[in-house]
C-alpha positions in Angstrom: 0.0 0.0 0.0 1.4 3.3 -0.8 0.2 7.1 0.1 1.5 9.3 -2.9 2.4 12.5 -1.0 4.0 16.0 -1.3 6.1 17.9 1.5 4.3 20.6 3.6 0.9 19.2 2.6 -1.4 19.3 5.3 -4.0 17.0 3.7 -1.2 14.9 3.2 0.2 14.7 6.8 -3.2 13.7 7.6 -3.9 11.0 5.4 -0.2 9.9 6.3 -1.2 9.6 9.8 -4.4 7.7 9.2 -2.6 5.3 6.8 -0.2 4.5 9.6 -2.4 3.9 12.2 -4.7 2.0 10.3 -2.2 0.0 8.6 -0.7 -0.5 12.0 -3.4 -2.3 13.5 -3.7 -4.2 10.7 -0.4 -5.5 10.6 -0.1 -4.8 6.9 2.8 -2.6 5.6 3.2 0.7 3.4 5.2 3.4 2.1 5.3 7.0 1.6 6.2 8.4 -2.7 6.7 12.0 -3.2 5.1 13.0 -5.9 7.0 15.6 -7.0 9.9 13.6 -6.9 8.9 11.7 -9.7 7.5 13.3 -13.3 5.3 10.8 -14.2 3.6 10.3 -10.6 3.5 13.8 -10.8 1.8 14.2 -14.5 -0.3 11.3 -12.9 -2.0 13.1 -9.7 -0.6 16.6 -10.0 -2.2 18.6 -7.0 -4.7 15.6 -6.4 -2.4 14.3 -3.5 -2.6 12.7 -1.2 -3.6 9.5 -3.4 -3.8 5.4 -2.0 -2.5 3.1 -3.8 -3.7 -0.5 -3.2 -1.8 -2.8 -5.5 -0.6 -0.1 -7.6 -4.4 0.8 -8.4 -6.3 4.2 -7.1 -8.5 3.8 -4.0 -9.2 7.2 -3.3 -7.8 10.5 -3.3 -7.4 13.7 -0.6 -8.7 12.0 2.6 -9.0 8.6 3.5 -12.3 6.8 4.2 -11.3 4.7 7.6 -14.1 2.2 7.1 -13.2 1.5 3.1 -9.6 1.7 3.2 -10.2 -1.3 6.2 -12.2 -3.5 4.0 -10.0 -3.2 1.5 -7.1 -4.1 3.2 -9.2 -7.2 4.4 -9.7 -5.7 8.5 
C-alpha cells in the first residue's frame, strides 16, 4: 500500500497519519512516494495528493475513508 504525497501538505500529513495507524493495527505494511519527486507520478496526480495506492491501483484520493480503506485491506 502506498500514500503518494508531497512535502508541507497538510491533507497529506493527515492522510499519512491515518494510513499509519490504520495500517498499524492491521499488521499490513506501506510506504510514503513524493510525488514531486517523480515526473510521471506527478503528470499522474498533480495537485490531487494525497492519493492510495492499493496494489498499484487508485482507492481514493485527498482523505481517507477509515471504514473502506479497512475493508479493503481485508480488517
Amino acid at each position: 500500500m502506498t500514500v503518494v504525497s508531497r512535502h508541507e501538505c497538510h491533507a497529506c500529513e493527515q492522510a499519512e497519519a491515518d494510513v499509519q495507524r490504520i495500517c498499524a493495527d492491521l499488521g499490513v505494511p506501506w510506504e510514503i512516494q513524493d510525488v514531486d519527486a517523480d515526473p510521471e507520478l506527478r503528470a499522474e496526480y498533480g495537485d490531487r495528493v494525497p492519493v492510495i495506492l492499493i496494489d498499484g491501483r487508485e482507492h481514493g484520493y485527498w482523505k481517507v475513508e477509515e471504514a473502506r480503506l479497512r475493508a479493503a485491506l481485508g480488517g
